[in-house]
N, C-alpha and C positions, 0 to 999 in steps of 0.2 A: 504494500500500500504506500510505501515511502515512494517519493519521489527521489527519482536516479539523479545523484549528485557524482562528479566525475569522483574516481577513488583518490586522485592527486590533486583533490580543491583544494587551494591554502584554508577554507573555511574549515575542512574536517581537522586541519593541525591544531587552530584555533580554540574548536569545539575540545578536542584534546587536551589541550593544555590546559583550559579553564575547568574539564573535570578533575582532571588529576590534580589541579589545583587545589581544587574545592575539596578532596577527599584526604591531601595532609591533614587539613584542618579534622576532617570527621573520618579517621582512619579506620575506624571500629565498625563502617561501612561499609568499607570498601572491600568489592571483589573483583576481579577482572572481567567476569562475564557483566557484571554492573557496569562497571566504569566503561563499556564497549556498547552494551545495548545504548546507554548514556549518550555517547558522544559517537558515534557509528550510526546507529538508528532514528535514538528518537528525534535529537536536535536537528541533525539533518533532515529529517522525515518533517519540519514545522519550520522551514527555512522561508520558503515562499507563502505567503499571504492566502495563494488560492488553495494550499496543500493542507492547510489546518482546519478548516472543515471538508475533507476528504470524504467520508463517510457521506454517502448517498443513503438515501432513503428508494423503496420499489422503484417507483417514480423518478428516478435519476438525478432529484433534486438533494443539493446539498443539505446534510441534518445540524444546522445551529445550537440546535439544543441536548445540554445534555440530557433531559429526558429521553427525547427525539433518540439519541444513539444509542439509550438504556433499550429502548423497546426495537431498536433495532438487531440487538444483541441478544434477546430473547427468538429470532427470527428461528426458523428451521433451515438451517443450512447445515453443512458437511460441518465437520470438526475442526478442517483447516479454514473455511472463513470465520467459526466461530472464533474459532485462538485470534487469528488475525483484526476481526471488530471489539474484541475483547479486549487485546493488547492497546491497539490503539485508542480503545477510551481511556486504558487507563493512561495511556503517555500524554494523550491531552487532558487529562486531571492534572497530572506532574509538571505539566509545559503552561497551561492556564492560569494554575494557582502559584506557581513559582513567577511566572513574568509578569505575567500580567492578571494579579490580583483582582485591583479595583475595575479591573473589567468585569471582570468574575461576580463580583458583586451586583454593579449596576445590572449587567443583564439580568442576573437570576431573578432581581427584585423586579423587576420589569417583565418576567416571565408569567404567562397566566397558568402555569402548572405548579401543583404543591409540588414541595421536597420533599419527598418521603423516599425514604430509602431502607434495607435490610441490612439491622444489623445485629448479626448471632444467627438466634434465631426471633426476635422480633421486630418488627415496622418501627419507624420512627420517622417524625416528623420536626424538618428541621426549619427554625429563623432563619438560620446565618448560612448564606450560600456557600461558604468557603466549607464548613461544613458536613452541608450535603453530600459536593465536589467530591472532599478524602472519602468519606463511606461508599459513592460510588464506583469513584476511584481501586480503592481497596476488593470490594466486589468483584470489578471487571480483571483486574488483575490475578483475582481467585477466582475464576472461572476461566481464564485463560490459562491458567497453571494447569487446571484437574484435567481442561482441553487438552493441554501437550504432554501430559502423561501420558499420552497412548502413542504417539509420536515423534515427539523433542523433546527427551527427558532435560539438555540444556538448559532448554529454556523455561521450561516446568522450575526448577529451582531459583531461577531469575525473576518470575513472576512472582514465585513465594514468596522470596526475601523483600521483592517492591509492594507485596501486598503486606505483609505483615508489619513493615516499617515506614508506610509512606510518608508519614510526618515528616520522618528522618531525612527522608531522601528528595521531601520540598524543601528541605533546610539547604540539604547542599545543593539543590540548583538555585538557589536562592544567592548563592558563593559563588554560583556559574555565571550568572546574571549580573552580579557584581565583577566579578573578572571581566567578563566580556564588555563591559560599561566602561571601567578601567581604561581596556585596551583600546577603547575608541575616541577616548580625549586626548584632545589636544598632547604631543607628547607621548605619547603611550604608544602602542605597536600598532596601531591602527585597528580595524575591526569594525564588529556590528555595534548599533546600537540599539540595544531593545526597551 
């Protein structure tokens, strides 16, 4: 579902450097299959503007909403689109609420669908969209794990560790976000600005 970025963009060294960056700091995070789904997939994967609501809905219309992507992910498809709509909700939970927060907010509060979301085993209904976002978040990423147990055990452990610790690991892109900001002022090694 990522959109193809050449393997030698100086952006993916970039993306590199600002995770590894961010994971000195939260070492007790860090794996290598993380730090590569990280800066390998997801960031590249949310590079271009039209790439970050990638997720279509039947209809071929892009899905805005995280609701919108929750009930697409519930769809009946094979196991490999499921991991695949799974994963990526959760990387845009991770990419959403790490960069761009107070977006996250306004939309949601702007949204005519409750927050409610599963967590354990009971419903909850959330105020605060950020929130909502991680228990979502959390969710898609635990169904995309028990998804790639039958096929990518990899990535089955990758999706654990991003489900079971998201908090954690909006912190360090929260470090990635700052590096990258860093790197694009005046002075600094040049770069995006998000």
């Amino acid at each position: 579902m990522s959109p193809v970025i050449p393997p030698d963009h100086p952006i993916r060294e970039l993306f590199s450097r600002a995770v590894n960056d961010a994971f000195r700091s939260r070492s007790d995070l860090y794996s290598p299959e993380i730090a590569s789904h990280l800066s390998e997939e997801m960031l590249p994967g949310f590079v271009h503007v039209d790439h970050i609501y990638r997720l279509r809905s039947l209809g071929g219309k892009p899905l805005r909403t995280l609701p919108g992507m929750v009930d697409c992910a519930a769809g009946k498809e094979g196991p490999e689109r499921n991991f695949e709509v799974n994963l990526y909700i959760g990387d845009f939970v991770l990419f959403m609420c790490s960069f761009f927060p107070t977006l996250v907010r306004s939309e949601s509060r702007r949204a005519p669908t409750a927050m409610v979301s599963r967590v354990g085993g009971i419903i909850v209904s959330f105020s605060e969209p950020l929130e909502y976002y991680v228990a979502e978040g959390r969710n898609a990423y635990n169904r995309a794990a028990r998804t790639a147990a039958a096929f990518d055990p990899s990535s089955r452990e990758t999706c654990r560790k991003l489900s079971e610790k998201l908090e954690s690991y909006l912190e360090v892109l929260r470090m990635v976000k700052s590096y990258l900001e860093k790197s694009a002022m005046p002075g600094g090694r040049g770069g995006v600005i998000f």
